[in-house]
MARZA-499103 format. One record per residue (C-alpha): x, y, z. Coordinates in steps of 0.02 Angstrom, whole numbers, always signed. Example, Ala and Ser with C-alpha at 12.3 -4.5 7.8 and 13.67 -1.06 7.14 Angstrom:
# MARZA-499103
       x       y       z
    +615    -225    +390
    +684     -53    +357
***
This chain:
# MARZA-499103
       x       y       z
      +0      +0      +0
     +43    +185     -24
    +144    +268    +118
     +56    +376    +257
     +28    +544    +181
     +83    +523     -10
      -4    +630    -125
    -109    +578    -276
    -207    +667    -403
    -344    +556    -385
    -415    +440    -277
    -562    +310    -346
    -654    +252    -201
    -723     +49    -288
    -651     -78    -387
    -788     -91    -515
    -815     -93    -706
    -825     +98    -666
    -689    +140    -550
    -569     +30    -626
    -597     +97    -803
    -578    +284    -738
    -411    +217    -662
    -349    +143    -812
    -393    +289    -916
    -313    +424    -781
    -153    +360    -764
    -117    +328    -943
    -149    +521    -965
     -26    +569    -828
    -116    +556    -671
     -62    +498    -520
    -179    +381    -450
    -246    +281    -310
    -400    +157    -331
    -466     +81    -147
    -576     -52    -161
    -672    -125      -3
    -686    -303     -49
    -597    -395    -205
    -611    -326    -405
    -777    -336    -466
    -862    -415    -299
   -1023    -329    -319
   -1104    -275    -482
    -972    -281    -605
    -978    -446    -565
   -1173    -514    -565
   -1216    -444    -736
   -1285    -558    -883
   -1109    -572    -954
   -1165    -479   -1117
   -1074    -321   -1205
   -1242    -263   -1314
   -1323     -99   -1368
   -1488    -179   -1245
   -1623    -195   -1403
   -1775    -188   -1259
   -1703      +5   -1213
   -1754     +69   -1379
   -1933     +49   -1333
   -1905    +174   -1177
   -1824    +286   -1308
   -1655    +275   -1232
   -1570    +303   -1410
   -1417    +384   -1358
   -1387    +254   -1242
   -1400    +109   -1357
   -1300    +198   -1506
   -1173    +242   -1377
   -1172     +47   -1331
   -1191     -33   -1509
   -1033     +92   -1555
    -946      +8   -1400
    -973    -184   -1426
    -825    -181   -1584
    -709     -72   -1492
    -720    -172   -1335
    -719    -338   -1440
    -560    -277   -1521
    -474    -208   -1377
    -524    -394   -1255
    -539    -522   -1380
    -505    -661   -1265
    -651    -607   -1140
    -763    -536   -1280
    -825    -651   -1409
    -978    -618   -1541
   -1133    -714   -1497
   -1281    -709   -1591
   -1469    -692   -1517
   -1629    -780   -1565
   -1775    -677   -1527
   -1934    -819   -1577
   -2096    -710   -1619
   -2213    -747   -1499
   -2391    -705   -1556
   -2489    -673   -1380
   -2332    -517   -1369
   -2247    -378   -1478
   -2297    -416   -1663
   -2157    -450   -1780
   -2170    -300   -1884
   -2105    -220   -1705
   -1975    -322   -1694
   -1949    -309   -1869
   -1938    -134   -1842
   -1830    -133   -1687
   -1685    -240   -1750
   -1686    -127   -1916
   -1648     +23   -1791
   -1525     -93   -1716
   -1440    -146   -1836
   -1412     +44   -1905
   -1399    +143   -1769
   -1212    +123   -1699
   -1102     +82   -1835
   -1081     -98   -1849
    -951    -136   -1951
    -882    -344   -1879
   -1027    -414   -1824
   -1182    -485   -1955
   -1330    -402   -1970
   -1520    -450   -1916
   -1588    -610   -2026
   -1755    -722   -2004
   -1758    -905   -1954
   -1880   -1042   -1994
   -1879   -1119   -1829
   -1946   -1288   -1904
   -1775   -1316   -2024
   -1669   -1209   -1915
   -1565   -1289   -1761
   -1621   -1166   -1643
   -1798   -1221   -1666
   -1757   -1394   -1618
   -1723   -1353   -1423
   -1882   -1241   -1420
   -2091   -1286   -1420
   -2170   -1323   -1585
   -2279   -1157   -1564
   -2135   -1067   -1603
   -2104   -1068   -1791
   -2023    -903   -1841
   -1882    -803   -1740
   -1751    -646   -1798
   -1578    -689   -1766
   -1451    -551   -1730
   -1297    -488   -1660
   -1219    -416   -1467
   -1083    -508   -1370
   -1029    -611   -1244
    -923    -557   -1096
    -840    -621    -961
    -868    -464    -828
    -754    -498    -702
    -612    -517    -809
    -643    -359    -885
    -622    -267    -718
    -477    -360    -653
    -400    -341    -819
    -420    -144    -812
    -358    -136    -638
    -212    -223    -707
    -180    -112    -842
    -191     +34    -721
     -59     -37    -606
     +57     -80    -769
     +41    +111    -780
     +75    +153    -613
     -85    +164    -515
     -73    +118    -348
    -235     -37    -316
    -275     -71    -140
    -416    -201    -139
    -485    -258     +25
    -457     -67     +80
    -603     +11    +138
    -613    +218    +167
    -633    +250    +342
    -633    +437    +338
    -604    +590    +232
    -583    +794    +280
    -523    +921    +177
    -405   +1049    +205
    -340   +1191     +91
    -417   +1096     -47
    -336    +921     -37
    -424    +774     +30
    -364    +702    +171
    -434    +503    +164
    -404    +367    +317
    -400    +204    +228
    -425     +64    +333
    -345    -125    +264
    -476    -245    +304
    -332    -404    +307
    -212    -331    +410
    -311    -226    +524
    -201     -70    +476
    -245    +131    +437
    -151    +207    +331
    -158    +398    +278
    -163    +464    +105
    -208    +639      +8
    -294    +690    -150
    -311    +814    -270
    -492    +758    -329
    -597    +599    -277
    -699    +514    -393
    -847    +417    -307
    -865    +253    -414
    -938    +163    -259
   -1076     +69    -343
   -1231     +13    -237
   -1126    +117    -105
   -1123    +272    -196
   -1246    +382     -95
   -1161    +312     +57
   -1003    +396     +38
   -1076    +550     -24
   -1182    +537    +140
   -1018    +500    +236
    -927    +668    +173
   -1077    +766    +214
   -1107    +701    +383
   -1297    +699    +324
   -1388    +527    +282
   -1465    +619    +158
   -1412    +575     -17
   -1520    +489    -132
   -1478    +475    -316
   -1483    +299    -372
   -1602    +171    -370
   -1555     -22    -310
   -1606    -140    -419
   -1598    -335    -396
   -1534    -439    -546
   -1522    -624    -511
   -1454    -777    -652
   -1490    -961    -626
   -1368   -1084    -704
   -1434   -1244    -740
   -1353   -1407    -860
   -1358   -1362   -1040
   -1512   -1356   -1133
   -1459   -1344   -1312
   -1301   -1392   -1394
   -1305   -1241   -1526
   -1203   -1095   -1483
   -1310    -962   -1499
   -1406    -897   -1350
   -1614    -849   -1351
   -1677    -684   -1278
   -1856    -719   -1228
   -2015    -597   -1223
   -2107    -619   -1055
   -2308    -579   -1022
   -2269    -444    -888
   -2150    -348   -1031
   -1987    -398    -974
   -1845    -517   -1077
   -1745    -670   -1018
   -1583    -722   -1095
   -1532    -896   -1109
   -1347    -903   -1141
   -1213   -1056   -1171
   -1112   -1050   -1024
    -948   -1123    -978
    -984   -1274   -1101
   -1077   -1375    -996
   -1226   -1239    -931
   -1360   -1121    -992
   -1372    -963    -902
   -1538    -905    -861
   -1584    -702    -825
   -1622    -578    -774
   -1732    -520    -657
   -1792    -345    -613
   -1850    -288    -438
   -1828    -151    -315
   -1706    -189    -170
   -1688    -115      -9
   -1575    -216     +82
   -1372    -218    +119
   -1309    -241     -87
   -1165    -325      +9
   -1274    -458     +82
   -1402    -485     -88
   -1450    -657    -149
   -1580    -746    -271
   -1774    -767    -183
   -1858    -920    -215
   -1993    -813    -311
   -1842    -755    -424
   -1802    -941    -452
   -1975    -999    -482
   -1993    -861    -607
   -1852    -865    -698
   -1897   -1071    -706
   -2073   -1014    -768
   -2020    -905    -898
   -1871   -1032    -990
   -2018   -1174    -991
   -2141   -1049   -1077
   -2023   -1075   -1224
   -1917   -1260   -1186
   -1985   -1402   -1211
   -1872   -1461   -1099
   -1954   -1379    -935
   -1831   -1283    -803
   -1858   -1305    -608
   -1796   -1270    -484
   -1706   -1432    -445
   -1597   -1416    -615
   -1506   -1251    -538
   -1331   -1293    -501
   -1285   -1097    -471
   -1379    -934    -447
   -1293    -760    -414
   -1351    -596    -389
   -1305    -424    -381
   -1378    -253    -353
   -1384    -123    -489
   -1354     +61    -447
   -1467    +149    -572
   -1472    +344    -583
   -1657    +361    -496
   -1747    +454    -651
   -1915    +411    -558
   -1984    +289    -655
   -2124    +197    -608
   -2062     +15    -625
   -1879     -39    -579
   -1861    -120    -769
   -1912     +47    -833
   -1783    +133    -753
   -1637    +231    -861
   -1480    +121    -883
   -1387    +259    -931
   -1242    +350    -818
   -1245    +514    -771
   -1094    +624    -675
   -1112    +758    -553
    -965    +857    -499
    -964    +940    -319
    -826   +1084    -254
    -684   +1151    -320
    -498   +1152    -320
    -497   +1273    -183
    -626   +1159     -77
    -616    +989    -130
    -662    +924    -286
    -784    +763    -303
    -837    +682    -437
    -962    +560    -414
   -1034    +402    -553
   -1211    +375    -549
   -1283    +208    -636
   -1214    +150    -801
   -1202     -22    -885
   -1046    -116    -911
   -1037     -84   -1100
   -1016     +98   -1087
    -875     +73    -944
    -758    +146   -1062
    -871    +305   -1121
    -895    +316    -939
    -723    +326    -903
    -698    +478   -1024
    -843    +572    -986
    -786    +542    -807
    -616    +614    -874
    -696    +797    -954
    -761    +800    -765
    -581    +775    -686
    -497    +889    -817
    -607   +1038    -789
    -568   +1015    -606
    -378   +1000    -589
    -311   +1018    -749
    -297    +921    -949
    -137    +808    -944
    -150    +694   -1088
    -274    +647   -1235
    -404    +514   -1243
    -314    +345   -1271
    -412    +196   -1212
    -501    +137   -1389
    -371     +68   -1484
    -274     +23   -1328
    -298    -164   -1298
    -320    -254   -1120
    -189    -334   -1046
    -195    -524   -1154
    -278    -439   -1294
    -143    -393   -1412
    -208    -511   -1558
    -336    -505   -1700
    -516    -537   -1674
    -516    -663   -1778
    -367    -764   -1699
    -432    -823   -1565
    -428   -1033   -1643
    -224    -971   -1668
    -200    -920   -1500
    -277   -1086   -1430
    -167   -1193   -1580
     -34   -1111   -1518
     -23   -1155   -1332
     -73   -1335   -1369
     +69   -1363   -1512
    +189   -1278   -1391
    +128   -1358   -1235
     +60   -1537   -1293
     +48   -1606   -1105
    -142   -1477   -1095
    -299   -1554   -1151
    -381   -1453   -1295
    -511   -1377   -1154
    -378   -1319   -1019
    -289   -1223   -1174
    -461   -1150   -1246
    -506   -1117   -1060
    -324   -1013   -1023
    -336    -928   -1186
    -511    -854   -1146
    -464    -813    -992
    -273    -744   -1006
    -266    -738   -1208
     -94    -715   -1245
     -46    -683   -1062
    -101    -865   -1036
    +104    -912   -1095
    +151    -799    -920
     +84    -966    -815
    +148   -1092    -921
    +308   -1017    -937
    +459   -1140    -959
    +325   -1301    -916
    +364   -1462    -997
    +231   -1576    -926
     +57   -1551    -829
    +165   -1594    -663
    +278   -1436    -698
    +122   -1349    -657
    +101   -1406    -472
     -38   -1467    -387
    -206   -1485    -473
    -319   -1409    -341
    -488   -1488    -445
    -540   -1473    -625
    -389   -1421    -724
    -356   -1271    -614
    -163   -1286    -573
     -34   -1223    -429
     +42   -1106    -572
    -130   -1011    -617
    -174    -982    -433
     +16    -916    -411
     -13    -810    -561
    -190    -731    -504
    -118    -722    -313
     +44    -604    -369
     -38    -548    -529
    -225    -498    -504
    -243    -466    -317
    -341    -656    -295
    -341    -666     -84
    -467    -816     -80
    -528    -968    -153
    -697    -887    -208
    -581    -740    -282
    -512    -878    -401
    -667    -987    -432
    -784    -868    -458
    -719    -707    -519
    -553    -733    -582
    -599    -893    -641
    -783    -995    -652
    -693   -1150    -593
    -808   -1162    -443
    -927   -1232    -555
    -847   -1406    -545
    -770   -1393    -371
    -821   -1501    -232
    -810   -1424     -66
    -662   -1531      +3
    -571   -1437    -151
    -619   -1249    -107
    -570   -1301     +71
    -410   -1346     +32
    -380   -1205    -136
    -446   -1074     +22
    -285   -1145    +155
    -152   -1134     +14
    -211    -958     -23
    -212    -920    +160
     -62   -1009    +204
     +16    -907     +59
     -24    -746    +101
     +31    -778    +272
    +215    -819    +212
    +224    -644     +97
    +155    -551    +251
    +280    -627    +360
    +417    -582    +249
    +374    -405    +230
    +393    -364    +410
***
């Protein structure tokens, strides 16, 4: 961590989509930054999404058009710039003639497919569901469907790796690092940071603060003012069900609902579908959220409207869940309300400048981050130009299309790894993944095989690497590994970790 009293430009308070992509996008212009992040990278939100990088076709019909051109404009540049954790997926959307009528749809996807510059990805097309292979999974009242194209991300990875980028660049990340306290004085910020693992309080100072918090947003704001008054996002629940796989296509479905709202059900991991979302207000702790049983039941209820194959709840193997922070535009109904960000600046120079991140989706993290950035500038000063969109993630320094190269590669160079634990490295580090096989000539050069194929050299690699400080750190957001884990497995992952970490800390005394 940062010495007592250092000095930084900036401090991020969260380790989100948002706070890490304002980090990442700081420092490379010249800023000295600090990002402090309560819990681990992408523990919250950034973390529970429905894995997808899209322009969100159902936000056209609230009229949210510069939103979604903003976000169909994004899916290539983010595709190109992570194409190991971004991959193009395409969407089946059967017509279901009780709902919308397919001249809507029609309509809709035409807007889609114009509206934000698609230039990779295929446009909009029609399926016969009776020859078509995405029929076959579905109910014979289904016999028509439009096919068209977002993508696929993994959203953890995409934090992590622009947390890592930031830190390549000389950003100081303190995860597990919660802020305590902050006073100003003569215009610098004077923040208490408290380090939740080793019970310690350090001291640091700031030009500017940017309030990326999340969920916890309008707490800190309430914390600086002394005040619990701060309201300006909305919590809303978002819960996934995983369950065995239900088609062996790779395409995913996005379902219309009776009560107006959409289901996705994606290919996940290889051997899952992954059902969501849902939509409902939440007024509880966002750090202690989890799936109801009337959010299983309905998202169960919705896939069998469509499957033949019915979903209950017995065939979930997994559920998550995660609070969105949506900027409270007073809708009526939580699936209603705006997706888009908005930033408010507060102060000055002279008496302490804040900026603070309302809402947002994780497709526009990077929009975000610049916006965020004509904020900062205005406040304390321009230091560098944008950079960010031809600037790829850490691992993503290859061609879009070279993804089946990448995985050839590690297998003809490292013939010990079954073609699965190379595809599953190369999606995860892309060309990175060659950092944790390194000199290996055999599977045993890797170390122990905590479960799956999930070896002593990854966890090494994630623990000095990408800030990993548990086993769920690994299994479920650095990795999905947990998937296949028994519990004698996490136990043990959990004491190496531990046991680990207590070795580096001894050392550093």
């Amino acid at each position: 961590m940062a010495d007592s009293g250092d000095l930084y430009d900036i401090l991020v308070i969260g380790g989100g989509v948002n706070g890490c992509g304002i980090a990442r996008d700081a420092v490379g212009r010249g800023f000295s930054v600090l990002l402090a992040e309560m819990d681990d990278l992408a523990a919250g939100t950034s973390s529970g999404s429905t894995k997808l990088v899209h322009g969100g076709l159902r936000y056209l019909e609230f009229y949210e058009f510069r939103l979604v051109r903003e976000a169909l404009m994004e899916r290539e540049v983010l595709w190109t710039n992570a194409p190991h954790i971004i991959r193009p997926l395409r969407f089946v959307l059967p017509h279901h003639k009780e709902l919308r009528p397919a001249w809507f749809l029609r309509l809709g996807l035409f807007i889609y497919d114009h509206l934000g510059g698609r230039h990779l990805l295929p446009p909009t097309r029609t399926l016969d569901l009776r020859r078509d292979a995405t029929g076959k999974p579905l109910k014979p009242l289904f016999v028509r469907a439009f096919e068209y194209s977002d993508c696929w991300v993994d959203d953890a990875r995409l934090v992590v790796l622009n947390a890592r980028d930031a830190a390549a660049r000389g950003a100081v990340v303190c995860t597990r690092t919660k802020v305590a306290g902050m006073s100003c004085t003569d215009g610098i910020w004077n923040v208490e940071l408290y380090d939740k693992l080793r019970h310690e309080t350090r001291n640091v100072r700031a030009r500017l603060i940017v309030n990326a918090a999340g969920p916890w947003v309008d707490h800190v704001l309430s914390g600086i003012s002394g005040k619990d008054q701060a309201h300006n996002v909305r919590l809303v629940k978002g819960s996934h069900i995983v369950v065995g796989k239900l088609f062996d296509h790779d395409r995913c479905y996005i379902f219309q609902n009776a009560d107006d709202r959409i289901i996705f059900a994606i290919p996940y991991e290889g051997d899952y579908t992954l059902i969501g979302t849902t939509d409902e207000d939440y007024g509880g702790d966002p750090g202690d959220v989890h799936i109801s049983e009337e959010e299983k039941a309905y998202l169960c209820s919705a896939a069998t409207e469509y499957f033949k194959q019915g979903v209950t709840v017995d065939d979930i193997v997994w559920s998550y869940s995660a609070v969105r922070p949506l900027y409270d535009d007073g809708a009526s109904r939580a699936q209603e309300a705006t997706r888009d960000y908005v930033l408010k600046h507060e102060g000055t120079p002279e008496s302490g400048a804040l900026v603070n991140v309302f809402g947002g989706k994780i497709t526009t993290y990077r929009k975000l981050a610049e916006a965020a950035m004509v904020e900062i500038e205005s406040l304390i000063g321009r230091r560098g130009d944008r950079w960010t969109a031809k600037a790829p993630l850490p691992g993503g320094d290859f061609p879009v299309a070279g993804f089946a190269a990448l995985v050839d590669g590690l297998t003809r160079d490292f013939p010990f790894l079954q073609p699965a634990h190379a595809r599953r490295l190369a999606h995860l580090y892309g060309t990175d993944a060659r950092d944790i096989l390194a000199d290996a000539k055999s599977l045993a050069d890797l170390g122990q095989c905590f479960g799956s194929d999930l070896t002593e050299a990854e966890v090494r690699y994630l623990i000095e690497n990408e800030w990993a400080m548990t086993a769920d750190d690994v299994l479920w957001r650095r990795t999905k590994c947990g998937l296949k884990f028994l519990p004698a497995e996490v136990e043990a992952l959990d004491a190496f970790i531990a046991a680990r970490r207590r070795r580096k800390d001894v050392a550093a005394e």
